[in-house]
Each structure stands twice: as C-alpha cells, then as structure tokens.
C-alpha positions in Angstrom: 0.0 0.0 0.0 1.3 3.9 -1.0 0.6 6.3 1.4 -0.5 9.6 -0.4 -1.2 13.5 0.9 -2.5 15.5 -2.3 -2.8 19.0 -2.9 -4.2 20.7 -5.1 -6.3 24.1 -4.7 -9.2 23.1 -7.2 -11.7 21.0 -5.1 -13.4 19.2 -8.1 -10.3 17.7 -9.0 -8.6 17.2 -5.8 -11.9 15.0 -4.8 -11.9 13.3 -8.2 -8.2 12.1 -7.7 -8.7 11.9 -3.6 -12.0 9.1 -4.8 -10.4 7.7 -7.7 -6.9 6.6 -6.9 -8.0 3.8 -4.4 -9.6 2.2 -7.0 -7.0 2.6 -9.6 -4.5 0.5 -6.9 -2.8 0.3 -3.7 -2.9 3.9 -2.9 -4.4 5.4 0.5 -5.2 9.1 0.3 -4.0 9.9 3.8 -4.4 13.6 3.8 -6.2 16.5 1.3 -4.7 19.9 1.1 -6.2 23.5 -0.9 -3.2 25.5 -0.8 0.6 25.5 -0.4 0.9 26.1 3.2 -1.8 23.1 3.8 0.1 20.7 1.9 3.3 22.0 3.7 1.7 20.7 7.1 0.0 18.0 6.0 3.1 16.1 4.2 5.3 17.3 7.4 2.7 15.5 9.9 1.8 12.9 7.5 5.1 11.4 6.4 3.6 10.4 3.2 5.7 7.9 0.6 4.8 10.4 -2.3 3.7 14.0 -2.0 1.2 14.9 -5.2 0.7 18.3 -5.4 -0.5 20.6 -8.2 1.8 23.5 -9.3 0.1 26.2 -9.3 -1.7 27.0 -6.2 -2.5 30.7 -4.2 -0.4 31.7 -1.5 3.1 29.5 -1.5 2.8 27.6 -5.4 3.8 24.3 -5.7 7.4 24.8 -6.0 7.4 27.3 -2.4 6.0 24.1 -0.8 8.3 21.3 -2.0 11.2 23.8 -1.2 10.1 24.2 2.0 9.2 20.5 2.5 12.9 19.5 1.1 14.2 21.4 4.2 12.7 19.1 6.9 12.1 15.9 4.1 14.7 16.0 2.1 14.4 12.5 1.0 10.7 12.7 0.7 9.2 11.8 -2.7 7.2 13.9 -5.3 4.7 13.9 -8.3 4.0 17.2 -9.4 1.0 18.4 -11.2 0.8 20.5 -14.3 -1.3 22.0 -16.7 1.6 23.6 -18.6 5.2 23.3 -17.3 7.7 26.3 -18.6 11.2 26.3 -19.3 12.1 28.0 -15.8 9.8 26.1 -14.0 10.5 22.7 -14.7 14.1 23.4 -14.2 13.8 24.6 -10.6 11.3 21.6 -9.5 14.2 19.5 -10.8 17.0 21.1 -9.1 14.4 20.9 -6.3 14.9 17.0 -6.7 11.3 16.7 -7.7 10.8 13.2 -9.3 7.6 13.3 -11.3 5.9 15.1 -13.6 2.4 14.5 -14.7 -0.4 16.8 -17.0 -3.5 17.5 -14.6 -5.4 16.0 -17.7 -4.1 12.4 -17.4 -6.5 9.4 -16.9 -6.0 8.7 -12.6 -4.9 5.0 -14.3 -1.4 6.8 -15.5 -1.3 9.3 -12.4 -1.3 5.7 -10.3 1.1 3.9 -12.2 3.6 7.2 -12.2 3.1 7.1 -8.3 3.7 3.7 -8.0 7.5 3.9 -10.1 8.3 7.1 -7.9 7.1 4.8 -5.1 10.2 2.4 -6.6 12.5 4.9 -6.8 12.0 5.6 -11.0 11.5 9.2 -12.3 8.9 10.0 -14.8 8.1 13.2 -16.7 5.3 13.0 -19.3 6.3 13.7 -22.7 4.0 16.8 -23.6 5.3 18.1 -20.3 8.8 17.8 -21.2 8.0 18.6 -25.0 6.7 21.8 -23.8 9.7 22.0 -21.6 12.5 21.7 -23.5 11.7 24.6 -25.9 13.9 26.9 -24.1 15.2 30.2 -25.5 16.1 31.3 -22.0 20.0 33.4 -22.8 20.5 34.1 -19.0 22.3 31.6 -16.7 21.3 30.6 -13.6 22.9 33.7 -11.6 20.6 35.7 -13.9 17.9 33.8 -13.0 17.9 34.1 -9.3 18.9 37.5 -9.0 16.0 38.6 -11.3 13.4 36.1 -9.1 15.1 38.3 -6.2 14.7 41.3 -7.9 11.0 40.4 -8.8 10.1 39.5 -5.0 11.6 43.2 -4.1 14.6 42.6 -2.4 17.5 45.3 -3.0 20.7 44.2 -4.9 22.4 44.1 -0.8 19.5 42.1 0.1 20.4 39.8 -2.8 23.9 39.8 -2.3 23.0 38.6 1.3 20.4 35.7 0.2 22.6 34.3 -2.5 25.6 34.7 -0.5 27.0 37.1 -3.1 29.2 40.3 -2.9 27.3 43.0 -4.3 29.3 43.9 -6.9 28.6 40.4 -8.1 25.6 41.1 -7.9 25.3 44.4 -9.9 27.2 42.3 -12.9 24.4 40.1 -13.0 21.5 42.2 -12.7 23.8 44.8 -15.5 24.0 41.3 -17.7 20.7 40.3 -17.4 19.0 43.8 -18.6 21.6 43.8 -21.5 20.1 40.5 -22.3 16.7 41.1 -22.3 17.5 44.9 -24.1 15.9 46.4 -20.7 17.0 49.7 -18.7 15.9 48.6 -14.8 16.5 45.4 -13.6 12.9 45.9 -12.3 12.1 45.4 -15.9 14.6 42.6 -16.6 12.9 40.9 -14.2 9.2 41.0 -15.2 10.8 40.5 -19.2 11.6 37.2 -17.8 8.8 36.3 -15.9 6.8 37.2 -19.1 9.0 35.1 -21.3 8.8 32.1 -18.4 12.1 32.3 -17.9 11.9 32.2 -13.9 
C-alpha cells in the first residue's frame, strides 16, 4: 500500500483524484490539502511515501511548498501536477529533486502507475510536459535567474547579495547582464521581461 497526501487548490479535482486513486490501486489518500501552506503541514505531519501536489496553487505555489518541504524531508518523494510546465519552471522543480511530472489531464490509471514507479524509486516526466519543456530560449544563466526572481520579490541588490551569499558587486554584474540580455533599462524590468517570457 502507498501512502498519499494530495494537494491541489481546485476541489473538483482534488476529490476526483482523492475518490479515484484507491480504485486505480494500492494507494491510500492519507491527507487532502487546498493551498501551499496546507500541503506543507500536512506532508510534514503525514510522512507520506509520495507527496502529489499541483503547481500552481495561491499563497506558496507548488514549488514554495516542496522547497520548504525539502528542508525538513529531504528525501521525501514527489509527483507534481501540471497544466503547462515552462522552461524556468520545470528546471527549478528538478533542481528541487522533484521526481515526477504528470499533465493535470491524465486518466487517474497513469497518475497511479507514475506514483507507484516514484514509489520504486523511477523518475517519470510526461512527454507533452517535457515537450513543452525543452523549448527553451532562455540566454540568461542561472545567476541571472535568481537575481531577477530576487529582484521580482523586491529585495534590494544588498539584500540579494545577502540571500545568494553574493558580494554585491557580483551582484550588480548580473543584474547589468541580465537587462543587456533582455535589451531592458531597470533590472525591475529585466525581471518581469523574464517572468513574461517564463524564464523564472
């Protein structure tokens, strides 16, 4: 028997899946969660063997929750939901060690068999998800990236420096980089350039 905890903010579905996965196979639904910070305590007091939870959620999305959940369960398993996984997405749910990838408009058959080969210790990321993913026109590196995802939360270049353990001239030379890139004049504008083009 798999142990499950599932969130996802859309009750209709959530319920659907919650019902449905028992009688797909040897699952057990232990715990239902609407939002990030639900499925954050739920998985933490629940010790689940996989973790499915949708991406895009209000409050803390998907990717704030596993991050979080990494912290305390870093070895804990997870299938994430998607309706449509960008470039910059998919590549920080990866480095977040997520294992699975599945469309939120796959038959609960193929969501169960997915969570029973992360339950094995397989990976598996459907093909229009990693389709979709792999067309990537991104030009910034990964610097670039998370000093524009600073930026774009509202931190100050010193307050960036300080997260990303950074001096701030460092700093500054990304930021200055990434606005060349993106043929912007504030890195206030980099930054929502990239978030436009799904780059973060």
């Amino acid at each position: 028997m798999i142990n499950v905890v599932l969130a996802d903010d859309e009750a209709l579905l959530r319920k659907a899946l919650g019902a449905l996965l028992p009688l797909e196979g040897e699952i057990t639904v232990l715990a239902e969660a609407h939002d990030g910070e639900s499925a954050v305590a739920a998985t933490l007091e629940h010790r689940p063997d996989v973790l499915v939870i949708d991406l895009e959620m209000p409050g803390v999305d998907g990717l704030g929750a596993v991050a979080r959940i990494r912290r305390e369960l870093p070895e804990q398993v997870i299938l994430m939901l998607t309706r449509h996984a960008r470039p910059g997405v998919l590549r920080r749910a990866l480095k977040l060690g997520v294992q699975g990838f599945v469309s939120k408009s796959a038959e609960p058959a193929h969501i169960t068999s997915v969570i029973g080969a992360l339950h094995e210790g397989k990976r598996w990321v459907d093909p229009d998800v990693s389709a979709l993913a792999v067309i990537d026109d991104c030009p910034l590196t990964e610097r670039e990236i998370d000093v524009l995802r600073a930026t774009s939360d509202g931190y100050s270049a010193a307050d960036i420096a300080a997260r990303l353990h950074l001096a701030e001239g460092t700093v500054r030379n990304y930021l200055s980089n990434a606005m060349g890139k993106t043929q912007t004049r504030t890195r206030h504008e980099a930054a929502r350039y990239a978030r436009e083009h799904d780059w973060l």
